[in-house]
PLY file of the C-alpha trace (Angstrom):
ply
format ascii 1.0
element vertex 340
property float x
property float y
property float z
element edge 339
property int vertex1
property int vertex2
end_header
0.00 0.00 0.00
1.40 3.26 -1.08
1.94 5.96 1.54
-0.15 9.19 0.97
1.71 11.93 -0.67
3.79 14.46 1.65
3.64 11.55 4.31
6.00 9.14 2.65
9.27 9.64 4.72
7.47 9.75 8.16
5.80 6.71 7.53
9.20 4.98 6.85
10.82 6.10 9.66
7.89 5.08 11.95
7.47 1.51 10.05
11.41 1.33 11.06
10.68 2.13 15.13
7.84 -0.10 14.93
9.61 -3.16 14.08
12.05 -2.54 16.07
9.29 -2.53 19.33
9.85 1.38 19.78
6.49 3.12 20.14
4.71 5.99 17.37
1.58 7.98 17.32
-0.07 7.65 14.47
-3.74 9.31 13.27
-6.62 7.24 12.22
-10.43 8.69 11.51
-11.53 7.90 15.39
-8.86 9.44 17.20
-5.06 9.28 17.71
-3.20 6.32 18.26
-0.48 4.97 20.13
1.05 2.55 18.55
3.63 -0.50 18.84
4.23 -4.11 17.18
1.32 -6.36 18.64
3.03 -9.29 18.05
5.73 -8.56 20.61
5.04 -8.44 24.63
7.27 -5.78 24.97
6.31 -3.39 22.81
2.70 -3.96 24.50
4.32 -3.62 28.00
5.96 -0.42 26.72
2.42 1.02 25.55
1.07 0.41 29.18
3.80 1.87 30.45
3.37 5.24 28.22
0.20 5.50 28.90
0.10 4.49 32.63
-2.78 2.50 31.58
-3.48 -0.79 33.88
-2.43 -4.37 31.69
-6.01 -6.06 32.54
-7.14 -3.23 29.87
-6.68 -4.66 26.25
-5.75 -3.32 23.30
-6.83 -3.34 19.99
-4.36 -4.91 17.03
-4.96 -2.62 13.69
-4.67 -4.66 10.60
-3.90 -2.62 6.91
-7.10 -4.57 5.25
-9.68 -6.91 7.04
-8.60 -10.06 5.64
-5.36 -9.54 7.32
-6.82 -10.74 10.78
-6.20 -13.85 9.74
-2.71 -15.05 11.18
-4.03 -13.16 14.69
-7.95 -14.27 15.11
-10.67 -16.85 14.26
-12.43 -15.03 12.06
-15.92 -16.10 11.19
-19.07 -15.35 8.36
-20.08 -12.40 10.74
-16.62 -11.08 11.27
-16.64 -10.63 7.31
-20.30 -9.63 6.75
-19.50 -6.69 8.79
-16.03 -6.10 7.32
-17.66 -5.85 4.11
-20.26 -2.98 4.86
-18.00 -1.36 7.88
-14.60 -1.70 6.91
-12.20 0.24 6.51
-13.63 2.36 8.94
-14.39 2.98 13.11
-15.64 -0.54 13.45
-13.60 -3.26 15.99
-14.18 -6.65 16.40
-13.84 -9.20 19.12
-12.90 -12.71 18.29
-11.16 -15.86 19.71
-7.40 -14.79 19.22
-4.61 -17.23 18.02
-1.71 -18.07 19.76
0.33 -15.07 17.57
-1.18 -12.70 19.57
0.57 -12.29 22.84
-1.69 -12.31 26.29
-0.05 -8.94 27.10
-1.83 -7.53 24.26
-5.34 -9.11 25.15
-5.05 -8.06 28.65
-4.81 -12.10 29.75
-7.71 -12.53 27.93
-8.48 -15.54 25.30
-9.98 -13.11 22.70
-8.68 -9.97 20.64
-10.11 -7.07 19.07
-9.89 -6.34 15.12
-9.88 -3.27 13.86
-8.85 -1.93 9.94
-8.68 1.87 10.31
-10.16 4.18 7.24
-7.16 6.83 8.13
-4.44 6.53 4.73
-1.71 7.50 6.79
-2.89 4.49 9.31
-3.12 2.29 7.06
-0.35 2.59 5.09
1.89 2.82 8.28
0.19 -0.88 9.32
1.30 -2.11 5.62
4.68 -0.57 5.75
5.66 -2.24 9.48
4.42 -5.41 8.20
3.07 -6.16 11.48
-0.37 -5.39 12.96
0.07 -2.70 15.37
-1.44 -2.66 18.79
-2.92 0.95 19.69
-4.81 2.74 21.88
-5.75 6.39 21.92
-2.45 8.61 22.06
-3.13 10.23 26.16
-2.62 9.27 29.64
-4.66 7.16 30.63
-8.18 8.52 32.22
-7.63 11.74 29.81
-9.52 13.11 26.92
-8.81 10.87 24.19
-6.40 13.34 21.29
-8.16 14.44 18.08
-4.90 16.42 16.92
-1.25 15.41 16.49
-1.15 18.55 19.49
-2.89 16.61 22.02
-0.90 13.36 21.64
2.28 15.30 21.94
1.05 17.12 25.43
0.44 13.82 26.82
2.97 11.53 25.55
6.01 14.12 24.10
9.36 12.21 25.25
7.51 9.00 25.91
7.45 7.81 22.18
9.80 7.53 19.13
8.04 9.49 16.67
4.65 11.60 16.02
3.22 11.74 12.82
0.74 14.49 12.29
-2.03 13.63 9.98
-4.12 16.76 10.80
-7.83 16.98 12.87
-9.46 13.15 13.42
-12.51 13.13 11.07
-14.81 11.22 13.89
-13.28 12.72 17.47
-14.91 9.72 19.36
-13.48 6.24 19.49
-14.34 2.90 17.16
-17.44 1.33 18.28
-16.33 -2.22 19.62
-18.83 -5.10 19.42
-17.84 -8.92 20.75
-18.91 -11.60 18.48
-19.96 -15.10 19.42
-21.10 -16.54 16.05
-23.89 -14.47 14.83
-24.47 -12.69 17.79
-22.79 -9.14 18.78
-22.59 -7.71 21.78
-21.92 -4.21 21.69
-18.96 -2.81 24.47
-18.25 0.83 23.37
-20.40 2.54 21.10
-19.57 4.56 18.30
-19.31 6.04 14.79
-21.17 2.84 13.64
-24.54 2.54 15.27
-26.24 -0.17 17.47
-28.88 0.67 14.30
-26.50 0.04 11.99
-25.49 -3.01 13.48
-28.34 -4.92 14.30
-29.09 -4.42 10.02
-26.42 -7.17 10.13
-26.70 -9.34 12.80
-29.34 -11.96 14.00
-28.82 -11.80 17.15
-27.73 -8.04 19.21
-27.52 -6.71 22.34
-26.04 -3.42 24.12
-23.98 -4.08 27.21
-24.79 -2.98 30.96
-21.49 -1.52 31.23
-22.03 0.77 28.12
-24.56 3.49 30.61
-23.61 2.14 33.55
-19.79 1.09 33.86
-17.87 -2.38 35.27
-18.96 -3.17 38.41
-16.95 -3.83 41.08
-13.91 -6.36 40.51
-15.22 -6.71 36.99
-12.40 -7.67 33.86
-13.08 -4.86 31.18
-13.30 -6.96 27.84
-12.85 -4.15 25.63
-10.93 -0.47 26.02
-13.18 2.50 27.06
-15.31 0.09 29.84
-14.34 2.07 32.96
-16.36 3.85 35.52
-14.56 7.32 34.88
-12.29 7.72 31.63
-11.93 10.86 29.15
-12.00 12.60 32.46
-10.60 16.63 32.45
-8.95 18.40 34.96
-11.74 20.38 36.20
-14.74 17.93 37.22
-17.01 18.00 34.53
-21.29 17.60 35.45
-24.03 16.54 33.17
-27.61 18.43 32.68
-30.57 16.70 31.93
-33.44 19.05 30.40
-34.39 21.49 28.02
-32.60 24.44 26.68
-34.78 27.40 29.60
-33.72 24.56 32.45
-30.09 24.42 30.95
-30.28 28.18 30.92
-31.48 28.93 34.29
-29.23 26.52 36.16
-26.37 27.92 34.55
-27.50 31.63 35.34
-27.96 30.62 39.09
-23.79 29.45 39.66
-22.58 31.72 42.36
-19.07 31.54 40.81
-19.15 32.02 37.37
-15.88 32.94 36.93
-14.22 29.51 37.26
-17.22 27.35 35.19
-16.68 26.33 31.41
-19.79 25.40 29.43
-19.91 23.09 26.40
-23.07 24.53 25.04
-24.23 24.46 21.28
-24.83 26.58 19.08
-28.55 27.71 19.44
-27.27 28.31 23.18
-24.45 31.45 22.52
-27.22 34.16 22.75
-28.08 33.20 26.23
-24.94 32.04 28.00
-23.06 35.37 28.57
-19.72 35.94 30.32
-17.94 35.23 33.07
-19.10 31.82 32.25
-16.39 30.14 29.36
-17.82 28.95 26.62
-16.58 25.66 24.54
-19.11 25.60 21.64
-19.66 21.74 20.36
-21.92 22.65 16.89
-25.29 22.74 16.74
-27.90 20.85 18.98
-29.45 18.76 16.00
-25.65 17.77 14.78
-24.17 15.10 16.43
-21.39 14.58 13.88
-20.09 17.94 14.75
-20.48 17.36 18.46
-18.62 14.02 18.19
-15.82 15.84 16.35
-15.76 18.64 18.62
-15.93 16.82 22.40
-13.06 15.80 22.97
-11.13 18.67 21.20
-13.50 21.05 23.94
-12.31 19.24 27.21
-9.08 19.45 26.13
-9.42 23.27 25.30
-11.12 23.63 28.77
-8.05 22.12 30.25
-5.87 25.33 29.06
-7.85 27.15 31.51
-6.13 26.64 34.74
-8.73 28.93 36.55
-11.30 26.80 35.80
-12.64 24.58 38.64
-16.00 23.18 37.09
-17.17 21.99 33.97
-21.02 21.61 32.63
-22.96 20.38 29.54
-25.70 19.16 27.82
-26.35 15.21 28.77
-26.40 13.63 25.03
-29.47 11.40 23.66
-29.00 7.68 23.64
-29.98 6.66 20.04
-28.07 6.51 17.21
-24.68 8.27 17.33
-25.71 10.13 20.19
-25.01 6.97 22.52
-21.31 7.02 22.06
-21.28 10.47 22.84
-23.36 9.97 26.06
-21.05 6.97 26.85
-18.30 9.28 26.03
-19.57 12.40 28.21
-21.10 9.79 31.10
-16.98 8.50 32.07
-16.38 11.66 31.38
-18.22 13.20 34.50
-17.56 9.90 36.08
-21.12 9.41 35.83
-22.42 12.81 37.68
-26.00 13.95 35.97
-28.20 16.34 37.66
-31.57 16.32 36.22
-32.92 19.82 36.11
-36.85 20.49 36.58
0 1
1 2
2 3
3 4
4 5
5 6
6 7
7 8
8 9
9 10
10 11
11 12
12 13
13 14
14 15
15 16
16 17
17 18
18 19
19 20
20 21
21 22
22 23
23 24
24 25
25 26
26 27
27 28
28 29
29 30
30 31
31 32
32 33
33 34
34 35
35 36
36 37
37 38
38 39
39 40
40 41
41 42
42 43
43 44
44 45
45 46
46 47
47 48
48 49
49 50
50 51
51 52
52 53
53 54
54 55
55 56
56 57
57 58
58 59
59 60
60 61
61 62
62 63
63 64
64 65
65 66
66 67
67 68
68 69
69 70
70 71
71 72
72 73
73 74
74 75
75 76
76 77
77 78
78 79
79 80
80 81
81 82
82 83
83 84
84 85
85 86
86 87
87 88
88 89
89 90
90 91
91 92
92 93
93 94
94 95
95 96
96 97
97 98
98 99
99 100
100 101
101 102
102 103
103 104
104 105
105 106
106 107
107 108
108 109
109 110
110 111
111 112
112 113
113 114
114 115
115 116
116 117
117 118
118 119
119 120
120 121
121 122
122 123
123 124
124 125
125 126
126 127
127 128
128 129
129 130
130 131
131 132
132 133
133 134
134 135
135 136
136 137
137 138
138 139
139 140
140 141
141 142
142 143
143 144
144 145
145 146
146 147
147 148
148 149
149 150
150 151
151 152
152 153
153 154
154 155
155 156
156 157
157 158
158 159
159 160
160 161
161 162
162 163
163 164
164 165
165 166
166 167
167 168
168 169
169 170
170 171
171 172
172 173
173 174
174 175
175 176
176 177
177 178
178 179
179 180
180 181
181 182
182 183
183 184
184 185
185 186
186 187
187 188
188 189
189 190
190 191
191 192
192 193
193 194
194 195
195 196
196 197
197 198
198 199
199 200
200 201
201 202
202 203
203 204
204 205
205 206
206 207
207 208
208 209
209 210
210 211
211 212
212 213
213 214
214 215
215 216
216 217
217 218
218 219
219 220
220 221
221 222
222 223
223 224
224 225
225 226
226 227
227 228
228 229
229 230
230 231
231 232
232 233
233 234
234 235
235 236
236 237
237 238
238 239
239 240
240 241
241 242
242 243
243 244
244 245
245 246
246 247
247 248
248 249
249 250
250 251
251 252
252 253
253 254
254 255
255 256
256 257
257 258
258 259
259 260
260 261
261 262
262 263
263 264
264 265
265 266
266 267
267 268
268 269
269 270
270 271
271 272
272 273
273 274
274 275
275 276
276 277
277 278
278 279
279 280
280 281
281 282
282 283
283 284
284 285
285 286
286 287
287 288
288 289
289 290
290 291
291 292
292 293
293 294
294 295
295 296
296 297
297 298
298 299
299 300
300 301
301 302
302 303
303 304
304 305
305 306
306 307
307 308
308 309
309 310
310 311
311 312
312 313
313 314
314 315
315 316
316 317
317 318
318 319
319 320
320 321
321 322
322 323
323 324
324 325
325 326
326 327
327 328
328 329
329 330
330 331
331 332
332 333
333 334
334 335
335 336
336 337
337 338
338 339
């Protein structure tokens, strides 16, 4: 596969660090990765390690085209019925892994999840390194996830070999994960490709618990992104639930305006007025634009040291708009106040 044009060099000289178990960042269409060989232990230890992420959380390998999943998983009719109408793209499959695939990478467990990014810069890196590369998102762990090149480099700058910077993420949230046992998918992190979308192709589907309500207690995560708080900024961020006058009125009744941040939408910059900081996310009836934008807005909101408190709008729960309440719910650890 041919490296895009203007990219060619980088993509050598991160291929190179790769296979020799060094860590890169690297962009796909979901959101930054950080990425190292997933067919050796140590680069996956090394990834952990970066990221200060705990090893019971498992990664996910990227492979250049689907049919290269091969070698690493049991694939099956589903696997590939999906593939077809979802890959390339923000789609990641869980399957029984082969023995190629090293527990470190699976987090101890017996399965691994599949993923064949849309990015050309991801893709042709994977395809270059000749190696699937393991990869989560390019931050600490527990921090907004990176949408730029910028973000990766303010978490992980000194902790990785080389950056390459393939410009804003198209998506901003995460792939949406679904475990596959036969014909039926369980979904674990939603995301750019819809529980809607998904059940289209499957016989049998289901959403996890754990996707509204997080692991309970002494639970394995089977997939990344399953934790009770995650995405989290500095400043504590809370969740309203109600309409726009509610929204408006809460806000408007903060004693210390100074020091609060509000992701608001469009439709709401005529009636949120300073001291209040505002992180606009698009308009209310886009959720494209809000998935693009969320991430990118905590991460704004955490250049504002004086900020101590963070509020927004709690996201529907259909279509796209449930990975971006799964995304904004670990965000605020799960803190919602329901305004009357």
């Amino acid at each position: 596969m041919d490296a895009p044009q203007g990219h060619e060099t980088e993509i050598g000289i991160a291929a190179d660090a790769i296979r020799r178990g060094e860590l890169v960042v690297f962009p796909t269409e979901t959101v930054y990765g950080l990425g190292g060989n997933a067919t050796d232990p140590n680069a996956a230890a090394a990834i952990y390690a970066a990221k200060g992420r705990p090893s019971d959380n498992p990664l996910i390998i990227h492979v250049a085209n689907p049919e290269d999943a091969e070698p690493y998983a049991v694939t099956t009719s589903a696997y590939y019925r999906l593939a077809r109408r979802f890959m390339p793209g923000p789609l990641t499959l869980i399957l029984k892994k082969k023995p190629t695939v090293p527990l470190t990478v699976t987090g101890g467990l017996d399965t691994v999840a599949v993923r064949c990014p849309a990015h050309p810069v991801a893709r042709a890196l994977i395809a270059a390194a000749g190696v699937p590369i393991a990869a989560p998102s390019a931050n600490l762990s527990g921090r907004p996830s990176p949408t730029t090149a910028k973000h990766a480099a303010e978490d992980l700058f000194g902790r990785v070999s080389y950056i390459i910077d393939g410009g804003e993420a198209e998506i901003g949230l995460e792939s949406t994960i679904v475990a596959l046992d036969g014909d039926r998918g369980v979904l674990l992190r939603p995301g750019a490709v819809t529980p809607e979308e998904l059940s289209e192709e499957l016989s049998s589907f289901e959403i996890s618990p754990a996707v509204t309500a997080g692991l309970k207690e002494n639970e394995r995560p089977l997939s990344p992104g399953m934790k009770y708080k995650h995405y989290a900024p500095r400043a504590p961020l809370t969740l309203l639930s109600g309409d726009a006058t509610a929204f408006y009125r809460y806000l408007d009744a903060l004693s210390d305006k100074e020091h609060v941040g509000v992701l608001c939408f469009k439709e709401d910059l005529p009636f949120i007025k300073p001291p209040l900081t505002i992180f606009p996310i698009g308009n209310r009836a886009d959720l494209r634009a809000q998935s693009h934008c969320f991430f990118a807005a905590l991460r704004d909101a955490d250049e504002n040291p004086s900020l101590t408190h963070l509020y927004a709008h709690l996201p529907p729960t259909s279509g796209l708009g449930l990975a971006l309440y799964n995304r904004a719910l670990r965000a605020a650890a799960h803190t919602v106040i329901t305004l009357t």
